[in-house]
N, C-alpha and C positions, 0 to 999 in steps of 0.2 A: 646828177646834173642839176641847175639851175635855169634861172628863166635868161640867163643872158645871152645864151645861143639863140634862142626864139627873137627876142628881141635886136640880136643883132642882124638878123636875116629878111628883118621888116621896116618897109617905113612908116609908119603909124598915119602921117600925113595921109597919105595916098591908098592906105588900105582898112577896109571898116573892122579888123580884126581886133578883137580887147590888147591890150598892153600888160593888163594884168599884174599881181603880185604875188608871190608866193603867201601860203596860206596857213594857218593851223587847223587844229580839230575837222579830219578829212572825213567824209560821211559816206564814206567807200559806193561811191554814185560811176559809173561808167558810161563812156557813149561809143558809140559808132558813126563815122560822116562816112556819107557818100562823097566823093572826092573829084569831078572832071575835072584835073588837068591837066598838062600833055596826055596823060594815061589814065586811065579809070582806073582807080581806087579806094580802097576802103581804109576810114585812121580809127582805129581800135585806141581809146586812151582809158585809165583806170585811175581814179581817184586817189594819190597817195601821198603822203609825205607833205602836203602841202601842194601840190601841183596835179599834173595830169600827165602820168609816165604813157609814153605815147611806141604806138605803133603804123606802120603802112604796111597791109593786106594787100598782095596787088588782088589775087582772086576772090577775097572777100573773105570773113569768119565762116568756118565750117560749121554747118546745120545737124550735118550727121556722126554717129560715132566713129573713132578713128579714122576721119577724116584730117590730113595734114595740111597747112598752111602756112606759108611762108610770110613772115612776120620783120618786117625790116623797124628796129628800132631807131626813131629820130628825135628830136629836143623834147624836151618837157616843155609843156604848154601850160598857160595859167589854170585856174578854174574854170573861169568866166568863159573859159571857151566852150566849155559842155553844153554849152548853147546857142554857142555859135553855128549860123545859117546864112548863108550869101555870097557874094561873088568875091573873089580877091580879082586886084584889077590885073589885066595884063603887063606886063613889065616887071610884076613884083612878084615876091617866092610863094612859092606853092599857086600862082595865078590861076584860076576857075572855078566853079561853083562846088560849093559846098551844104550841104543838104543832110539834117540827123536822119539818119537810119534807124538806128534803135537807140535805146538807150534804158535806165533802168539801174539795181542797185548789182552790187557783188560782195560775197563773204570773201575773204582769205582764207584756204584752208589751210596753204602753209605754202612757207618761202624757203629757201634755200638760193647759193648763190647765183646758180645756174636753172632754178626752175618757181616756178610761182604756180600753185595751184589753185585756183579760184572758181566760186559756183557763180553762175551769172541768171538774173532773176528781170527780162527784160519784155519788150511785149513779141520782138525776134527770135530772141536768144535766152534761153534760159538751159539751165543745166549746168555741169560738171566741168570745164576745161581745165587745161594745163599749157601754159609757156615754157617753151626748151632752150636754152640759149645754146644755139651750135659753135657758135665763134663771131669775131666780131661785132659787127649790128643786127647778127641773122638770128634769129629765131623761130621755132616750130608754133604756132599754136594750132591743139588737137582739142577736139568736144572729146568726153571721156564718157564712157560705157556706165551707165550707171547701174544700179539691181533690175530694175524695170525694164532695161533693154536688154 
């Protein structure tokens, strides 16, 4: 994906969200937003490729081991949004506030075309997870068991 989904979903005018560019030399940085709009949720995005490969959490990133969560993947978002904090107005997509949750760095452990494994080193989340693509935009993410536990 590219940022022209994101952008075409927004009007820049009217909402304080970055516009953004696709980027080089990714510094594998991840965030977490809290999300009120219609529905509470959580947007899981991960630093890659230039952009911020993105997820919506409805129940939120799992804290504990094999704990499963349902991971709906939607547009690649700029950078700049890793820090994005504030209201999108009403009328406009993804309309309500948005608030970082966590945030913080992540290794890749390894990819595959249906799974990404990554350690996440945050002041929330830290640890072992894995992304499962089940089909479509759906996805599992699981915290994973580590020696310690």
């Amino acid at each position: 994906m590219s940022l022209e989904e994101y952008r075409t979903k927004r009007a820049f005018e009217k909402t304080p969200e970055p516009k953004g560019k696709e980027q080089t030399g990714a510094k594998s940085r991840f965030v977490v937003q809290k999300h009120q709009a219609r529905h509470l949720h959580y947007d899981f995005r991960l630093e890659m490729a230039g952009v911020l490969k993105s997820w919506a959490v409805p129940k939120g990133m799992p804290l504990e081991p094999g704990i499963k969560r349902l991971a709906v993947q939607v547009e690649d978002h700029p950078i700049e949004y890793i820090d994005f904090a504030g209201k999108v107005p009403e009328g406009e997509y993804g309309a309500g506030t948005v608030e970082i949750w966590d945030k913080g760095e992540f290794k890749l452990d390894w990819e595959e075309p249906d799974q990404l494994g990554i350690t996440l080193t945050g002041k929330k989340l830290s640890g072992s997870y894995v992304l499962i693509h089940t089909g479509g935009k759906n996805w599992l993410v699981i915290k994973r068991k580590t020696k310690q536990e």
